[in-house]
N, C-alpha and C positions, 0 to 999 in steps of 0.2 A: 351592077353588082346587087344581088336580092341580100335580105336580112333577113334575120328569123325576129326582132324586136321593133325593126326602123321600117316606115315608110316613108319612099322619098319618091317628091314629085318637081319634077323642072320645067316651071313654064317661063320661056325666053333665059334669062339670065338668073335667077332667082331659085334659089332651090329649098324645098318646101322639106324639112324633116319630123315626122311625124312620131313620136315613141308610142309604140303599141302596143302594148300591156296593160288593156284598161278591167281586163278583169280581178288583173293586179294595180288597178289605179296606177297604173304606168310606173311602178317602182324601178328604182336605175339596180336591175342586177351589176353583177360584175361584165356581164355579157352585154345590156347594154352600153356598157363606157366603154368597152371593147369596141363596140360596133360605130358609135359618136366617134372613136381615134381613126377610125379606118373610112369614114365617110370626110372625117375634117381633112384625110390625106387629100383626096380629089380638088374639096372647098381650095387649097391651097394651091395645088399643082394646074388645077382645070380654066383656062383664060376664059370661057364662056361661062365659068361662073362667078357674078358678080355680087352678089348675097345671098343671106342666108335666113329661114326664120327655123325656128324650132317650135312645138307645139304639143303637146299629148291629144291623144286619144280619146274620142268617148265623152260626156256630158260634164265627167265631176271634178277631172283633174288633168293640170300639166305633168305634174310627176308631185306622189305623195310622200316620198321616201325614199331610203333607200332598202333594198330587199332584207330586212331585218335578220328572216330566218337564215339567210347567207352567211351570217360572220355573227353569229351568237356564241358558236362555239369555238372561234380561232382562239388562235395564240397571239400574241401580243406581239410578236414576226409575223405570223399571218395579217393582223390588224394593219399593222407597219405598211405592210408590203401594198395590201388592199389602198391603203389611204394616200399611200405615195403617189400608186399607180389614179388614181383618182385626180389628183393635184395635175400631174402631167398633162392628162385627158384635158381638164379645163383650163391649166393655164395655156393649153395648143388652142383651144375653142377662144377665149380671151383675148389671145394674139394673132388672130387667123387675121388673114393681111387684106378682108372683106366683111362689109358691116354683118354681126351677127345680131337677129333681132329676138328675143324671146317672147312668144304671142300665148302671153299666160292665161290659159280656157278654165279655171278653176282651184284646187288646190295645191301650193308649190310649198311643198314643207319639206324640212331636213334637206337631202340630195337635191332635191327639185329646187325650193327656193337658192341653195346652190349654184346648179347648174343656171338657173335663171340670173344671176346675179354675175355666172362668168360670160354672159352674154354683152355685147355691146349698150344694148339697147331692153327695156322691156315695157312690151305693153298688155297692161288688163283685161280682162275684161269684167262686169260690173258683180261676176259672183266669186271672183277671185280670193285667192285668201295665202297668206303667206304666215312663217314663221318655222322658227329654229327648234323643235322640239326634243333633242339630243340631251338634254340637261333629265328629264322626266327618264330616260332611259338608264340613268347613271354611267352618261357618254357625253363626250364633245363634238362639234364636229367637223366630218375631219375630210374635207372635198374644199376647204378654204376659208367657211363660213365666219371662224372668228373674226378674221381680216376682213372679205368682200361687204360684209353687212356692215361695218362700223367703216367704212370705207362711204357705204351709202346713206346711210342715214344719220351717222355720227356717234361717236364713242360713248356718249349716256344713253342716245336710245337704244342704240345696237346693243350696250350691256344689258339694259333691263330687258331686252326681248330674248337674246341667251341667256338670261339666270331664270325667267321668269317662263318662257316657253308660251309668251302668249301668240296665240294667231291674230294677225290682224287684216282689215279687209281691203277692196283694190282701193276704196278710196282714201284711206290710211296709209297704203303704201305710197299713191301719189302725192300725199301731205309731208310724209315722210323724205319725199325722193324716191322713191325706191322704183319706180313707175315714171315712166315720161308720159302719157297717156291712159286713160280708162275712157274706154267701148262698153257698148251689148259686145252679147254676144254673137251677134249675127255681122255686128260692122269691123270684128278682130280683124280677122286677117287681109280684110283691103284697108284699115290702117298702116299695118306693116308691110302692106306692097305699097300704100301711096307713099310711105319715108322712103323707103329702099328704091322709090324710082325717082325721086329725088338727088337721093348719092348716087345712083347709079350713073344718071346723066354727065356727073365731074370723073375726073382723071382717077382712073384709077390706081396708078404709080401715087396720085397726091391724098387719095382715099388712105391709102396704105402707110403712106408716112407720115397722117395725123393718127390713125390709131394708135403706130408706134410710137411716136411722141407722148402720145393720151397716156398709157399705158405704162411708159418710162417715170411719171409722173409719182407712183408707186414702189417703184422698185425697190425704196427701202423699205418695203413691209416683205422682202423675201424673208429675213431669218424668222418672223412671224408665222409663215408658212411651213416652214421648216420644223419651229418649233407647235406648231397645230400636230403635224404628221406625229412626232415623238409622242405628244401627251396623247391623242387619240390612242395609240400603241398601247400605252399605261393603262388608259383605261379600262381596256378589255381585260387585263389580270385581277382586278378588282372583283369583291364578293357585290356590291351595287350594282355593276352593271349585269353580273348576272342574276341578279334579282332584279333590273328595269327591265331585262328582252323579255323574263320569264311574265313578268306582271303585266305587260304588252302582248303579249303569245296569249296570254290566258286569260284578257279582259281583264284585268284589273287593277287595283292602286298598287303601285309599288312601295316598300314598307326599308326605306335605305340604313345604312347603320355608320356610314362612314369607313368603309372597311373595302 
């Protein structure tokens, strides 16, 4: 199956997915999360394939965002709908019954540090950079991140990193947890082939039913998800957030009123 945003390559068991939109800093349209649901069908159905990494494109970034100019202008059903359908995509990615490894090349912010966080596993590299910048936009955000990040790092630093919007670097993320590893960048991706041929080697019926288990571990942070989805909604009716996309679109400080 070709993509017009994904490149995917399979050598042996392993399959390599690329997001390619580096002139877009690999931002997650709605068409990339489309195309991530329909590649994770395969990951799941396909016995020859036994992991997965994910990766972006290009020198600067895993994924910088998510396509801002996309949903600047929804409705607050549209936002809804967008962030539900988002949540799905990555709790499928999350629960995919084979280890998913995120081979983070640079910067993973908003969607990205996201989607990296609904990944199994993630590993650095040394110019990496992460952080929640949704707050700066007068938004939340809304692919999981309240939950997964305070999940990974802990409920004070996960809050100060969402109120606060700082980025921080790979070797912070490893401090943090947030990272099981930091590389160059030249030794990324034969780290996450050398984990994955490790798991690979065990059962994969016993691979599957430790994720599930891992995973289960959680489960009460579903209404948490649930209620991410709603407020991301809300906040696209707000006069802030249409003054954070506007002040982001157009280079500059955002000027908020509470309104």
């Amino acid at each position: 199956m070709d993509f017009k945003n994904l490149q995917l390559d399979r050598r042996d068991s392993v399959l390599m997915i690329t997001i390619n939109r580096p002139t877009k800093m690999n931002a997650l349209s709605r068409e990339v999360i489309d195309e991530l649901d329909a590649v994770f069908d395969d990951v799941y159905e396909l016995e020859e394939i036994r992991g997965v990494i994910i990766t972006g494109a290009g020198e600067k970034a895993f994924v910088a965002g998510a396509d801002i100019g996309e949903f600047a202008a929804f409705t607050p059903e549209q936002a809804k709908a967008m962030s539900a359908n988002g949540h799905r995509v990555f709790n499928k990615i999350e629960s995919a019954p084979k280890p998913v490894i995120a081979a983070v090349n640079g910067f993973a912010l908003g969607g990205g540090c996201e989607l990296a966080m609904a990944c199994h596993m993630r590993v650095a590299s040394d110019n990496a950079k992460f952080g929640q910048p949704e707050v700066n936009l007068g938004l939340i955000p809304g692919y999981g991140g309240t939950q997964r990040l305070i999940r990974a790092v802990g409920r004070a630093k996960g809050i100060e990193l969402l109120l606060t919007a700082d980025m921080i670097t790979a070797n912070e993320a490893l401090q943090y947890d947030l990272v099981s590893y930091v590389t160059t960048k030249e030794d990324l991706l034969a780290k996450c082939n050398s984990i994955l041929g490790k798991i690979i080697s065990k059962s994969p019926l016993v691979v599957d039913q430790i994720i599930a288990c891992a995973n289960s571990y959680h489960s009460k942070q579903e209404d948490g998800f649930e209620l991410e989805i709603d407020e991301f909604s809300k906040c696209i009716a707000t006069e802030d957030f249409k003054e954070g996309t506007a002040a982001f679109l157009e280079k500059r400080l955002a000027v908020f009123k509470g309104k």
